[in-house]
C-alpha positions in Angstrom: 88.1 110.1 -114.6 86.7 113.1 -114.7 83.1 114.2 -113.1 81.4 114.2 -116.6 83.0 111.2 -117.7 81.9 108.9 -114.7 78.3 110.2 -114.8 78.3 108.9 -118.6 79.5 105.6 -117.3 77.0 105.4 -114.7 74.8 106.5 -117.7 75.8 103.4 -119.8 75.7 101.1 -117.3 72.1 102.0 -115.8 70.8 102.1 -119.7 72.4 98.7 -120.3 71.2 97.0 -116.8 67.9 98.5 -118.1 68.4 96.8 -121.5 68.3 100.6 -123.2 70.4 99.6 -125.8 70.4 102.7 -127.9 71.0 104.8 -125.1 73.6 102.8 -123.5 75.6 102.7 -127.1 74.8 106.7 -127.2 76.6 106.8 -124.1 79.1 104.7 -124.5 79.9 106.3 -127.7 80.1 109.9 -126.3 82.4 108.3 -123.2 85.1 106.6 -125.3 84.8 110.3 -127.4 86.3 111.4 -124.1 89.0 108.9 -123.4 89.1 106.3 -126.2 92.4 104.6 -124.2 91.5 103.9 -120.4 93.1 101.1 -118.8 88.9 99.8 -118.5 88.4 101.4 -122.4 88.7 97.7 -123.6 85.9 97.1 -121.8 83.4 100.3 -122.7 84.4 99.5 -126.1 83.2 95.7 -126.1 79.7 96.6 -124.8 79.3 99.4 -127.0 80.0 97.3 -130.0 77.6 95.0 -128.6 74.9 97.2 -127.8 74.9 98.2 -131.3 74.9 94.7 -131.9 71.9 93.8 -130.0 70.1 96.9 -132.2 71.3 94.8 -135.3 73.1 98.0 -136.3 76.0 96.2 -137.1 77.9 98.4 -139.9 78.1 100.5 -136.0 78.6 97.1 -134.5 81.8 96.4 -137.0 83.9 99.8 -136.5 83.2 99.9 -132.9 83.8 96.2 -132.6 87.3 96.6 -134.6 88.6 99.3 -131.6 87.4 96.6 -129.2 89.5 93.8 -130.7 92.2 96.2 -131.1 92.6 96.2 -127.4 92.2 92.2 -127.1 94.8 90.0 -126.6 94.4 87.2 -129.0 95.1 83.2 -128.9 92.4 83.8 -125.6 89.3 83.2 -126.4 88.2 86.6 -125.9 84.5 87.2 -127.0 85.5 90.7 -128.4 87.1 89.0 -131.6 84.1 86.3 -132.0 81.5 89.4 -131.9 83.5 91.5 -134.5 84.4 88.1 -136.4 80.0 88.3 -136.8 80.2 92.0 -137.6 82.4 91.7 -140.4 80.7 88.9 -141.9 77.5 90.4 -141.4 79.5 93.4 -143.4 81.2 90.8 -146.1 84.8 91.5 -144.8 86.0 88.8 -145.1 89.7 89.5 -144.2 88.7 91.0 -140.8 86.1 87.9 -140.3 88.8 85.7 -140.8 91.4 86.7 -138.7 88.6 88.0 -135.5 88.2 84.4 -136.2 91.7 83.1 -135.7 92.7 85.7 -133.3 89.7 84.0 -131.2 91.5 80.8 -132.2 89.7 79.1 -134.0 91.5 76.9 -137.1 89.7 77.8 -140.5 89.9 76.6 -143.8 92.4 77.8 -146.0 91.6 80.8 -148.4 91.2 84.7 -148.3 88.0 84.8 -148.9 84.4 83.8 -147.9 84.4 81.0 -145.4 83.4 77.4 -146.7 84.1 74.9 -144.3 82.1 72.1 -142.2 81.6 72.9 -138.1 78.9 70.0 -137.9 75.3 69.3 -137.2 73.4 71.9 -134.7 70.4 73.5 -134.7 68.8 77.0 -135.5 65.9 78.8 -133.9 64.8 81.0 -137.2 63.2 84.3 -136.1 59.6 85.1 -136.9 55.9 85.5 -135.4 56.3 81.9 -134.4 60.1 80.6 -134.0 61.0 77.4 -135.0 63.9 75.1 -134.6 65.6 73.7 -137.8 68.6 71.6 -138.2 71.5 73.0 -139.6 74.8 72.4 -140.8 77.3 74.7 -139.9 79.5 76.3 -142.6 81.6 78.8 -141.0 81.5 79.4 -137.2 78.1 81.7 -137.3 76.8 80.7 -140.8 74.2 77.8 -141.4 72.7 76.4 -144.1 69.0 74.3 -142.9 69.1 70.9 -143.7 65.5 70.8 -142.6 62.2 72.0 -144.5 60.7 74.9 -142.1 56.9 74.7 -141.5 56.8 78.1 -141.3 57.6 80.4 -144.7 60.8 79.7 -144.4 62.8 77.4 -147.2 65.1 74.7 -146.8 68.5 75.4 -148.2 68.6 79.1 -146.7 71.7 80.4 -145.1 71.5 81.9 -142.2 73.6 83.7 -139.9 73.1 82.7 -136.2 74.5 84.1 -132.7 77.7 82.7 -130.9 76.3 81.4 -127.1 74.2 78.4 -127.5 70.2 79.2 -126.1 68.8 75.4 -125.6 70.2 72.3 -126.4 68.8 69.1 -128.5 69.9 65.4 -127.4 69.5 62.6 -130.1 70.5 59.2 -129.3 72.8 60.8 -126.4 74.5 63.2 -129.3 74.0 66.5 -128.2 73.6 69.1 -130.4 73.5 73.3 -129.5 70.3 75.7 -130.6 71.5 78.6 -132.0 69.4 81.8 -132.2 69.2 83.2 -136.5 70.5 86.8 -136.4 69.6 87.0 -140.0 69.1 85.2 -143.6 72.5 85.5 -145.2 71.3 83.9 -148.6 67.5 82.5 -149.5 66.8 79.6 -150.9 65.3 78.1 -154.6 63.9 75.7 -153.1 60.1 75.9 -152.8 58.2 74.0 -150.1 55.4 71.0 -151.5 52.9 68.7 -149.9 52.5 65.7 -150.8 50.5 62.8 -149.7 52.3 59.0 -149.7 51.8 55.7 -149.6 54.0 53.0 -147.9 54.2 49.4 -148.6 56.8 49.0 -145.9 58.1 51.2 -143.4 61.2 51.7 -145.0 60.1 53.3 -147.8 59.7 56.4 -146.1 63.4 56.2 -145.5 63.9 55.2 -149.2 62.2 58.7 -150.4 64.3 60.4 -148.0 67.3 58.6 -149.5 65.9 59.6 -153.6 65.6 63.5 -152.5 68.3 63.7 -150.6 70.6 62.4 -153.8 69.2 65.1 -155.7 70.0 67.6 -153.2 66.9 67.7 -151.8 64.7 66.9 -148.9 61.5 65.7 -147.6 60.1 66.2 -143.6 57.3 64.1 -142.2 54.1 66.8 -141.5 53.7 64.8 -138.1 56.9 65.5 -136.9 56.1 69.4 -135.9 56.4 69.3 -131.9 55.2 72.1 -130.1 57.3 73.3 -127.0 57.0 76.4 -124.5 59.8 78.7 -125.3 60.9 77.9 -121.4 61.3 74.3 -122.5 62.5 75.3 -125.9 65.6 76.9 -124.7 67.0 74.4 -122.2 67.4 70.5 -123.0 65.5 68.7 -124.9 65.8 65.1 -125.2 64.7 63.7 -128.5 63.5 60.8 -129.1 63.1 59.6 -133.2 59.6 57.9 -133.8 59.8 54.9 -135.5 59.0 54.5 -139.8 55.4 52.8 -140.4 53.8 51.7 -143.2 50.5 53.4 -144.7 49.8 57.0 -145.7 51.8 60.3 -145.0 52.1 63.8 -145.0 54.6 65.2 -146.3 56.9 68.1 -147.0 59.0 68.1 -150.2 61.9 70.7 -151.0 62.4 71.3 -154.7 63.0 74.0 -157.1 59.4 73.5 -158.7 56.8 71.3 -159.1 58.5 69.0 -162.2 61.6 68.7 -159.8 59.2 67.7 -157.0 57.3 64.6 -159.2 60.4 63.4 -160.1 61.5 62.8 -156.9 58.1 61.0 -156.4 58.1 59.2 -159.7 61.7 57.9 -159.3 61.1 56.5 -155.5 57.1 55.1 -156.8 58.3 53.2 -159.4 61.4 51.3 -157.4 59.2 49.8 -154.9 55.8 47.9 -154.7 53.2 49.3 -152.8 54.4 53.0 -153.3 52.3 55.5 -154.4 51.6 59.5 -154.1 48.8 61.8 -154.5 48.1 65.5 -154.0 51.6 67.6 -155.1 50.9 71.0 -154.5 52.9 73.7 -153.2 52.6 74.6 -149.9 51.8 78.7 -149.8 52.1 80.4 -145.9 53.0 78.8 -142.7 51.7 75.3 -141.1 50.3 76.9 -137.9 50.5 74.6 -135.5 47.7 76.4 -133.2 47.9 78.8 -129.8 48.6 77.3 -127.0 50.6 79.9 -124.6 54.2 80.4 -124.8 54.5 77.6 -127.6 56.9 77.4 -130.1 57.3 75.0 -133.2 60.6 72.7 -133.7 60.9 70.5 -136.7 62.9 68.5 -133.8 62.9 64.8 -135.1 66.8 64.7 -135.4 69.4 65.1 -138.4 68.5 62.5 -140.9 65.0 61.6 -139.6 61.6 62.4 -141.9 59.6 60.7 -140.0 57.5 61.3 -136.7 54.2 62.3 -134.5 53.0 65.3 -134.2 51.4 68.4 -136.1 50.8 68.2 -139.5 49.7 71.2 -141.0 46.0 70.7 -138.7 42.6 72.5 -138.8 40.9 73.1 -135.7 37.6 72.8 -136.7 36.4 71.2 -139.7 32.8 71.1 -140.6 31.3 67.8 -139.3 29.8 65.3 -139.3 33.1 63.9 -141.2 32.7 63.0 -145.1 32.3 59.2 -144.6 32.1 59.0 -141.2 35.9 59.1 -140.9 38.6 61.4 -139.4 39.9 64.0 -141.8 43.5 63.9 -142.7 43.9 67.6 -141.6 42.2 67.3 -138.1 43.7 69.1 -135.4 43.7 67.9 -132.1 45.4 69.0 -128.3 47.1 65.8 -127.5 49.1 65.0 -124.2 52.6 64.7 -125.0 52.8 61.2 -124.1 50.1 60.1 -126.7 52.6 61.5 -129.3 55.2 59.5 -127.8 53.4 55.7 -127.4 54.4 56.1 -123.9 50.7 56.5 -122.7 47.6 55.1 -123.9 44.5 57.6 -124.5 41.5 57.4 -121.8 39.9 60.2 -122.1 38.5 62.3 -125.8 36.6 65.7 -125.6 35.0 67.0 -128.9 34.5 70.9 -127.7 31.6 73.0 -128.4 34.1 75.1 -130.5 35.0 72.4 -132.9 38.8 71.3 -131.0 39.1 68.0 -130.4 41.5 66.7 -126.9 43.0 63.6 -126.8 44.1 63.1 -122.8 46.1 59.9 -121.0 45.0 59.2 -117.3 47.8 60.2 -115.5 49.7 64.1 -117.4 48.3 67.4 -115.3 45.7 69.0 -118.1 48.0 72.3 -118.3 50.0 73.6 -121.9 53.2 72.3 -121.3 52.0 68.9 -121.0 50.4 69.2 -124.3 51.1 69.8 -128.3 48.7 70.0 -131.2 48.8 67.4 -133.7 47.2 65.9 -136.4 44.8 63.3 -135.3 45.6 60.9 -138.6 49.2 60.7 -136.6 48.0 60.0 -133.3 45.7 57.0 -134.8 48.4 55.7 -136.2 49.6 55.0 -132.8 46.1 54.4 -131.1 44.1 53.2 -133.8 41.1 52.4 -131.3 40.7 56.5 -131.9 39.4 55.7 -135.1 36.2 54.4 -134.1 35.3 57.7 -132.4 35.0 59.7 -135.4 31.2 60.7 -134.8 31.6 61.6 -131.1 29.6 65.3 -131.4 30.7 68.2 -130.2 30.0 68.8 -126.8 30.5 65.4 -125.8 33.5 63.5 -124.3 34.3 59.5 -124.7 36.1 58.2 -122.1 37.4 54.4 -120.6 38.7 52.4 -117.4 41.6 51.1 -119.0 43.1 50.1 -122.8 41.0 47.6 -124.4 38.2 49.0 -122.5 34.6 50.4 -124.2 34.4 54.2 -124.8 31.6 55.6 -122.7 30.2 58.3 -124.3 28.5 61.4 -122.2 27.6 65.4 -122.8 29.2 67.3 -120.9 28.0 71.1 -120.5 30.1 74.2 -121.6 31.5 74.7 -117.9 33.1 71.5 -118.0 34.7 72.5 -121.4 36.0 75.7 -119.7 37.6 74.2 -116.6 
């Protein structure tokens, strides 16, 4: 190589190592200008496609992407055909999409044309100020369409198009299932997102509902079943585990095209089993925020199939009290120690801060983020009802006991104590 060319390569490289992406693909680009058919050029070619790509310019990431495949030998697995195979159907090519795809080796449905085909259950982190995991089913080897209903402003039934190398992992009843990172909305969805509030006889008939939307194509998620995880956490292995249907009142989200479409749903599962009622259908406008705790995420992460769980559900921090009749508020937020949400702890300690946030602590978890979600307190009665009776603790004060069964002991507790 000559003097000029090897400084550009050094050039590339540094910009790329320094994550530069625009000026490693400038460089690249001006390089392979030079000498477009190196015995390495295979290479300069790949990561200039993929710079672009990592820019999301990917009409850039396509042509560049076609000269790397071009000098890829196929039948190997080699990523330069599964990163143009995105390109071009990114771009709508489908001819080129399909056969970066089979030169990759990968067996597709028959046809010419856009890819329809089932590659199972995984999940999806959706991009956004807050990221969230949704379950997906996969329709062509980087397309997914969400199967569940997003607590953010997202819809159910979008298509999205998501990256190639799995970045965390979801285990459900020792099924493991990859999260894939959304590059983009391919296709939105008609389907608007409604709350609703239910009533259960029984605790299958919160499966039954499931079972009415889901033969009308749509879908209804359990507001508790919002789990908030440090992106650290987030993007390794999570093990799932799906909380258990219960009689009584939920929150709910419901998927449907308007609000007719919605009340049928509703009407059609009330009126096949006793004890089933629902109040309060309104559409849901902006995102469930599920609060700040640092480097938190939200994952709709109850499994494929599940609409049921503990956790957020759609909270406010600080509602006005004393409560309207002396009882919790369906909407309450509170900072709950993972385990609470689980049933795996008990609760021995509850702090009502001067601020208006409620903390709901076992004995044993450190008192740091990662231990901890935001939920709705509603949920975490159901599974400790003995919170219920401490509904006019004031702020500033904490309740606290020996052991389950025990008496709260009530106590203020100054602002320092709060802040520790």
């Amino acid at each position: 190589m000559e003097a000029n060319e090897m400084a550009l390569l050094d050039q590339a490289r540094a910009a790329w190592d320094a994550e530069q992406w625009d000026v490693a693909a400038a460089r690249y680009e001006e390089l392979l200008a030079l000498c477009p058919d190196e015995p390495e050029s295979g290479e300069w070619w790949f990561d200039a496609a993929l710079a672009f790509k990592f820019q999301r310019n990917w009409a850039k990431a396509f042509e560049l992407g076609r000269e790397a495949a071009a000098r890829s030998e196929p039948g190997k697995g080699d990523p330069a055909f599964w990163n143009l195979a995105i390109a071009a159907t990114i771009q709508g090519d489908w001819t080129v999409a399909r056969q970066a795809w089979t030169d990759y080796g990968i067996t597709l449905p028959a046809g010419d044309g856009e890819i329809e085909g089932d590659f199972g259950t995984a999940c999806v982190r959706l991009v956004g100020p807050r990221p969230e995991v949704v379950w997906v089913r996969r329709i062509c080897p980087t397309r997914a369409r969400v199967l569940s209903i997003p607590f953010t402003d997202r819809r159910f039934g979008e298509i999205v198009v998501h990256d190639g190398a799995p970045n965390g992992e979801r285990v459900v009843d020792g099924q493991r299932y990859p999260v894939f990172d959304e590059l983009l909305l391919w296709k939105p969805s008609d389907k608007a997102t409604f709350q609703v509030s239910v009533s259960c006889g029984k605790a299958a008939d919160l499966e039954a509902l499931s079972d009415v939307a889901e033969a009308a194509g749509l879908a209804v998620e359990s507001m508790s079943s919002m789990v908030l995880h440090r992106r650290s956490e987030s993007e390794g292995r999570v093990e799932m585990v799906p909380d258990a249907a219960s009689a009584g009142d939920h929150g709910l989200l419901l998927a449907a095209p308007d609000a007719p479409a919605a009340q049928g749903v509703l009407d059609r599962w009330a009126a096949d089993g006793a004890g089933r009622t629902w109040r309060d259908l309104r559409e849901k406008l902006g995102s469930l925020d599920p609060g700040d705790l640092p480097g938190a995420e939200s994952a709709s992460d109850d499994g494929p199939g599940h609409a049921h769980g503990h956790g957020h559900q759609g909270v406010e921090p600080h509602p006005e009290w004393p409560f309207e009749g002396g009882t919790f508020p369906s909407n309450l937020g509170v900072v709950a120690h993972r385990t609470l949400l689980t049933g795996a702890e008990p609760p021995s300690r509850v702090t009502h801060d001067h601020d208006g946030w409620w903390q709901a602590l076992d004995a044993v978890s450190p008192i740091e983020p990662e231990y901890a979600a935001v939920a709705c307190m509603m949920c975490l009665i159901e599974l400790h009802p003995e919170l219920a009776a401490l509904a006019d603790l004031p702020p500033g004060w904490v309740a606290e006991r020996e052991k389950p069964g025990a008496p709260w002991t009530r106590s203020e507790f100054e602002q320092e104590e709060e802040d520790a």
